[in-house]
Structures are given as structure tokens and as C-alpha cells.
N, C-alpha and C positions, 0 to 999 in steps of 0.2 A: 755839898758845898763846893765851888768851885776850890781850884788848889790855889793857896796865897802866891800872891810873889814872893817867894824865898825858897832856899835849899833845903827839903826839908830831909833827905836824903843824906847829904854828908858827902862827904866825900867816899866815891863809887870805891872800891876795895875788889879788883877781881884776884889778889892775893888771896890764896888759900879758901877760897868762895868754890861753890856750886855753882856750875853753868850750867844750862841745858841748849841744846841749838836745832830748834826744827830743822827738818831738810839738810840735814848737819851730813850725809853724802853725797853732797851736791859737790859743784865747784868751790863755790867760797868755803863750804865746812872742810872740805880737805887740806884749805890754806889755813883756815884760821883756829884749827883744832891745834898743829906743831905747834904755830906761831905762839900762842894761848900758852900751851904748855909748857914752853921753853922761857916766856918771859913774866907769866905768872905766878904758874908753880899753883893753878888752882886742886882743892885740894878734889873735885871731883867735875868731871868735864862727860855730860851724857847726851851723845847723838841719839834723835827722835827723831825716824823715819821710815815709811811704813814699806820701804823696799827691802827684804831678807837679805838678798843677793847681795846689794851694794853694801850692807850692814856686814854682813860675810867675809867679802875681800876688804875694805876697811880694819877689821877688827884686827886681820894679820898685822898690819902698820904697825897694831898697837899690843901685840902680844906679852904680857908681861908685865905692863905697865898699870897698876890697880886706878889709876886717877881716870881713867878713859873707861866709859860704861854704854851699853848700846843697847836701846829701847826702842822694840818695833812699837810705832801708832802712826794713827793718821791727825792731821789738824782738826779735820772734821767732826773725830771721836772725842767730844768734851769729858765724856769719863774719863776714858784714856789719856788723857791733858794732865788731868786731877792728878791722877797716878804717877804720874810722871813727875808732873812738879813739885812734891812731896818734898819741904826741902832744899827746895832752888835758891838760888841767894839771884840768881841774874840771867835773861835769857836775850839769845839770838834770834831773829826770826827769820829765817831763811827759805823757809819750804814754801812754794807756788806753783801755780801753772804758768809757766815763762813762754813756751813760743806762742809767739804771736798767730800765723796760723791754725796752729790748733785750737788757741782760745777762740777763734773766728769759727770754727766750724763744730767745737763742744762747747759754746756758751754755758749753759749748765753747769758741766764738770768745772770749768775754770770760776763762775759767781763760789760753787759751793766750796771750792780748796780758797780762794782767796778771799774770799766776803766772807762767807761762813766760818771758814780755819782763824781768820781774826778775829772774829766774836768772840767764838770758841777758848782764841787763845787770851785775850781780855780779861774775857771771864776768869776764867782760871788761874788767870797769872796773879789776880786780884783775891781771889774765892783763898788761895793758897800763900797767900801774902809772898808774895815774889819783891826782890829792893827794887828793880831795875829792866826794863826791856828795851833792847832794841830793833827796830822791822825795819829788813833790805826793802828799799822801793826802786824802783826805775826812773828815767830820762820817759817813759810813755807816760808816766801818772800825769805830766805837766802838758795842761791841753791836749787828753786822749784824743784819739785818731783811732782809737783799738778796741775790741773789748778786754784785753790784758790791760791796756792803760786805765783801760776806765776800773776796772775791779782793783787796781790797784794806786788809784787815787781814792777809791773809794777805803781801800784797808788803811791808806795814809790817814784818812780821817777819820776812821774809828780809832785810831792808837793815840792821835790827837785830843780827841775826846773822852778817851781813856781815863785818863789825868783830873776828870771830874768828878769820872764815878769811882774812883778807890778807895774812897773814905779815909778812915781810919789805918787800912792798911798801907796807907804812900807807896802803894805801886806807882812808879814812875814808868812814863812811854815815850819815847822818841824814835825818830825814822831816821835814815841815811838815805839818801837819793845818788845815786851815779849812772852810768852810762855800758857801752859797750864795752866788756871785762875781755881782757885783752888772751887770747888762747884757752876761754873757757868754752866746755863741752857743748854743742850746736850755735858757735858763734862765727864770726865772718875767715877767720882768720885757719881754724880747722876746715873750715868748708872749703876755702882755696885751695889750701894743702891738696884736700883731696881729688880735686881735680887737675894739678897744675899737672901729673902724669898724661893726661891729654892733650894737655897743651895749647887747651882753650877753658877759660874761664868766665863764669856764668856772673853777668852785673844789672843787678837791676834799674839802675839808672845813674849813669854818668856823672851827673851832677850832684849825687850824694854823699853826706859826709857822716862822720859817724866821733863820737868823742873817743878816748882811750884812756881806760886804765889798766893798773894789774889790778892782779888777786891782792895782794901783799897791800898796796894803795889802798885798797878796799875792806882791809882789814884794821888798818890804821884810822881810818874814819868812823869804824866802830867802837874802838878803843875812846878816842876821843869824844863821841858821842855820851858815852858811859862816862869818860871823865866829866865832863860839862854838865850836861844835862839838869835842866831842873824840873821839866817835861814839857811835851807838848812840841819841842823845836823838829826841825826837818833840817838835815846836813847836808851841806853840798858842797863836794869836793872840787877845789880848782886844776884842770887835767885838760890836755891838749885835745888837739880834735885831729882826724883826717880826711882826705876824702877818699872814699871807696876804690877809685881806680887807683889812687897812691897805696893803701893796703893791699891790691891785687898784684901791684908793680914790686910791691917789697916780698911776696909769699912768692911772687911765681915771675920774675923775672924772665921779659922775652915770650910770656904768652900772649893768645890771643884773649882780647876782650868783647862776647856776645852780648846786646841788650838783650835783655828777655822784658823788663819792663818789673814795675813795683809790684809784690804782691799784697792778696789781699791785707789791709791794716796798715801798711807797713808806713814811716814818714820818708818825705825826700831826708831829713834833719832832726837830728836829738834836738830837743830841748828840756833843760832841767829846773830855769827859772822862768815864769809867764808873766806881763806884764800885768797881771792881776798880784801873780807871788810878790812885787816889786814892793811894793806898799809897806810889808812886813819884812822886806828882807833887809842881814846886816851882811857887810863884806868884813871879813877876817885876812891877816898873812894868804895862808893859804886854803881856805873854804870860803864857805857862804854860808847863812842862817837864816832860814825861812822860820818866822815867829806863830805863831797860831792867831788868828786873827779874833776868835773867841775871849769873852770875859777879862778884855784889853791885857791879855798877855800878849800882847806885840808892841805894847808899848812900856812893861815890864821890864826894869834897869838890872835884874840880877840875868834876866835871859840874854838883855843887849849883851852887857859885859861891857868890853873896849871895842867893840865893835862900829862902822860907818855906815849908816843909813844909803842904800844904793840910788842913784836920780830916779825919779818919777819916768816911765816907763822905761827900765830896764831890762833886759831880758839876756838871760846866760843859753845861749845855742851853739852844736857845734859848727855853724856856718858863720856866725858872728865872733866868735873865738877869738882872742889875740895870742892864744898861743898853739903854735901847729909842733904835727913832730912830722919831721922827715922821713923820709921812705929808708934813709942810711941809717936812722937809731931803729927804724921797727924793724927792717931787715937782719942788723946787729942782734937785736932782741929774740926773733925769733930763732935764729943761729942758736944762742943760748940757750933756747926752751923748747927747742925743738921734742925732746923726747916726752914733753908731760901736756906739751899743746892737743890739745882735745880730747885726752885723756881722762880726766879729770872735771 
């Protein structure tokens, strides 16, 4: 049976709850495990990801602390799913094949961690009666260019249609959609760094612009997700944009800038709403709401909320943006975060 219009969920409780977070040694899991901890107080918080190493130096962070649990698998491994969610009250879903590049040249590996790791996780999340998921998406899922966008438009609509098959068990599924994570590991902003010692800096085209958030942003969007939710929506955060040479100007001040030219996949331009998304999407304070266009949950008054219907062909890009950040707050910023920029 499709899921009714209604909350059937309650209000999301990550107090004293079980969390699980695929990929949870990732960037965002390094933010959002403190953050979690510090303002939840969940009573058991368990990173699942199938790196030893990363799972290793993580665990130090957390020595001593019985709320924080670490479980090697892979997305891929539906047993190992099962095993793990044993329990869960609410899951993250973080774990992918993210560079774009590589998804280009291992299609395979990247379908089966991101198409398959979502079935996988679906399944399971459902099979194990889970309250609540939410899946990190991209600015590529919107109008792929990629095959990382397209596998991950695609995992957006299995977690959409999630919400149909949980029967009984009201697993609920929602996505977060954002952009370029501001000083996370193989992103634009470590990549300067590491070259501005040369003194010439590598741009692939001039004319490009890229959105900005933090971690921290990005964690709050999941929060809220979980608050909201009734399933099925897609969140999108409202966050400034830049263009590439202004990021280059604020990491490496006084260097030189080389084209080398786009690579393969790559857009000149985020985009996170399409004027397809438009249709179903609502504008919030500070997000957006893309609705599911399925079993007229888009036009569904507990998903609106208070929410405004966006004009017919809208579109959220970072080249259309009305709100920029300056090279003097990302320079500021980066000053600030210098020691954890691409570390993490």
C-alpha cells in the first residue's frame, strides 16, 4: 500500500535512540558523530564502514565513551546490513563512490556501492524495522552529467520509493541534497591548499562556480530532515555559491591561475533544483522541499506544511544564486579551519 498522507512516525526522537551511519569515516561522519553526541545524548551511535584503518584512528576520538560502536561492512554486504541494524532506531546514509572521475572510469564499482548499497540498505532498513533514514545526495543527482550523478539520482529514487514498500514496518526514507562541502577530503578547497606552495594553481574553467556549505550546515539539514519527515521529501539546503577562481583567490592569494580545461563528468555549475524538480518543489526560511511526485504525494498537505509552491520553471543553481560569499569570509574561514581542511 502506498504510505497515507500522515505522520505515521511521530515525532523523530534521536534522544537516547540508536543511530547507525554508513560511511560514518567519511567527512560528514566525523562532523556529525560529536555534533550527535553532544546534543542528543543518543544512547548508542555505530559507525559502519568497511575501511579497518579509518575505523582505527576514529575509534581513538572516541575512547572511553561506551555510546560510540564501530562496525566493519560494506553497503554491498545485505547480510552484513542485517547484522548491523539489529536494533537501530534511525540511520544515516553516507557511504558512496563520490569522485566523479573515478566513477567515470569504475562504473561497475561505483552502480554496485551506490545502486546496489541502496537496495541493500532499503532492504534491510525495512526487513529490521528501522523508525527513520536518511541518504546524503548531491547537487550531480540533479540533471546527471556523471555517472556518480546518475547513480545517485538513481539511489535518490529508491529511498523515495522506499516509503511504499515498508508495509507494516513504517520505515520512513528521506534524502538531503547539497553541494560542494566546504574543506572536506578530495574537495576544491584542500586541493588548492596543496598546490598554492607552487604558486600556480590548477582551474578547470574560469567560468565556474561551485555552491558552499560546511560540514556542520550539513548536519543540520539532517537533523531537520529527521525532524520533518514524513517520507518520500528531498531537502535542500539554501547556501551561497562561488566561483572557482574566487575559491582559488581566497586559498592561495597572489597565485597564478592555469586552465587545464573540465574533466571528464565534471559540470561548468551545481545544480540542485531542475526545472523538472520545480513542479513539486516548496520554498521554506531557509531550504527547499522537493516532494515525490509519486502516488500524489506532492501534492500532500502534511509534506507541504507552511511551505510556497516555487514558479513554474524554477531552478536552484550555483550560477543563478542570489546569494554569494565573498573571497574575505572564505578566506576568514579557511584561517579558522585550516588545521582540519582535508583532513577529514
Amino acid at each position: 500500500m502506498p504510505l497515507a498522507g500522515k505522520r505515521l512516525l511521530g515525532q523523530i526522537m534521536l534522544a537516547n535512540a540508536s543511530i547507525l551511519i554508513t560511511g560514518g569515516t567519511g567527512s560528514f561522519g566525523h562532523t556529525f558523530v560529536p555534533m550527535t553526541l553532544a546534543k542528543y545524548d543518543p544512547k548508542r551511535l555505530v559507525i559502519y564502514s568497511r575501511d579497518e584503518m579509518k575505523q582505527w584512528e576514529m575509534a581513538k576520538l572516541y575512547a572511553g565513551d561506551p555510546r560510540v560502536r564501530f562496525f566493519i561492512g560494506d553497503v554491498r554486504d545485505k547480510d552484513r546490513l542485517a547484522r548491523a541494524l539489529r536494533g537501530v532506531d534511525y540511520v544515516v546514509h553516507a557511504a558512496a563512490t563520490k569522485i566523479v572521475p573515478t566513477a567515470e572510469y569504475n562504473p561497475f564499482e561505483c552502480v554496485k556501492t551506490n545502486v546496489m548499497g541502496a537496495m541493500n540498505l532499503i532492504d534491510a532498513c525495512i526487513d529490521q524495522g528501522v523508525k527513520g533514514v536518511v541518504a546524503l545526495s548531491t547537487d550531480k543527482a540533479s540533471s546527471p552529467a556523471n555517472l556518480y550523478g546518475a547513480t545517485k539520482l538513481t539511489s535518490d529514487k529508491l529511498f523515495i520509493a522506499g516509503n511504499s514498500y515498508s508495509g507494516a514496518s513504517h520505515t520512513r526514507f528521506a534524502v538531503v541534497r547539497y553541494g560542494n562541502v566546504m574543506g572536506s577530503r578530495g574537495s576544491v578547497i584542500p586541493f588548492f591548499l596543496s598546490q598554492a606552495a607552487g604558486g600556480e594553481l590548477s582551474i578547470t574553467d574560469e567560468r565556474m562556480t561551485r555552491f558552499m556549505i560546511t560540514l556542520e550546515e550539513g548536519v543540520d539539514l539532517v537533523w531537520h530532515a529527521f525532524d520533518d519527515m514524513v517520507g518520500g521529501e528531498i531537502y535542500v539546503k539554501k547556501i551561497p555559491s562561488m566561483k572557482v577562481t574566487d575559491v582559488a583567490r581566497a586559498a592561495a592569494p597572489g597565485a597564478r591561475h592555469k586552465i587545464i580545461g573540465i574533466r571528464p563528468g565534471e559540470k561548468l555549475h551545481e545544480q540542485m533544483i531542475s526545472t523538472e524538480d520545480a513542479y513539486y518543489t516548496y520554498e521554506y526560511a531557509d531550504h527547499y522541499k522537493i516532494l515525490p511526485s509519486i502516488y500524489s504525494w506532492g501534492v500532500d498537505p502534511h509534506r507541504i506544511k507552511d511551505g510556497t509552491k516555487v514558479p513554474e520553471g524554477f531552478t536552484y543553481c550555483s550560477d543563478n544564486n542570489t546569494d554569494w560569499m565573498s573571497i574575505e569570509t572564505l578566506s576568514a574561514w579557511i584561517d579558522a579551519h585550516r588545521d582540519k581542511i582535508g583532513n577529514i
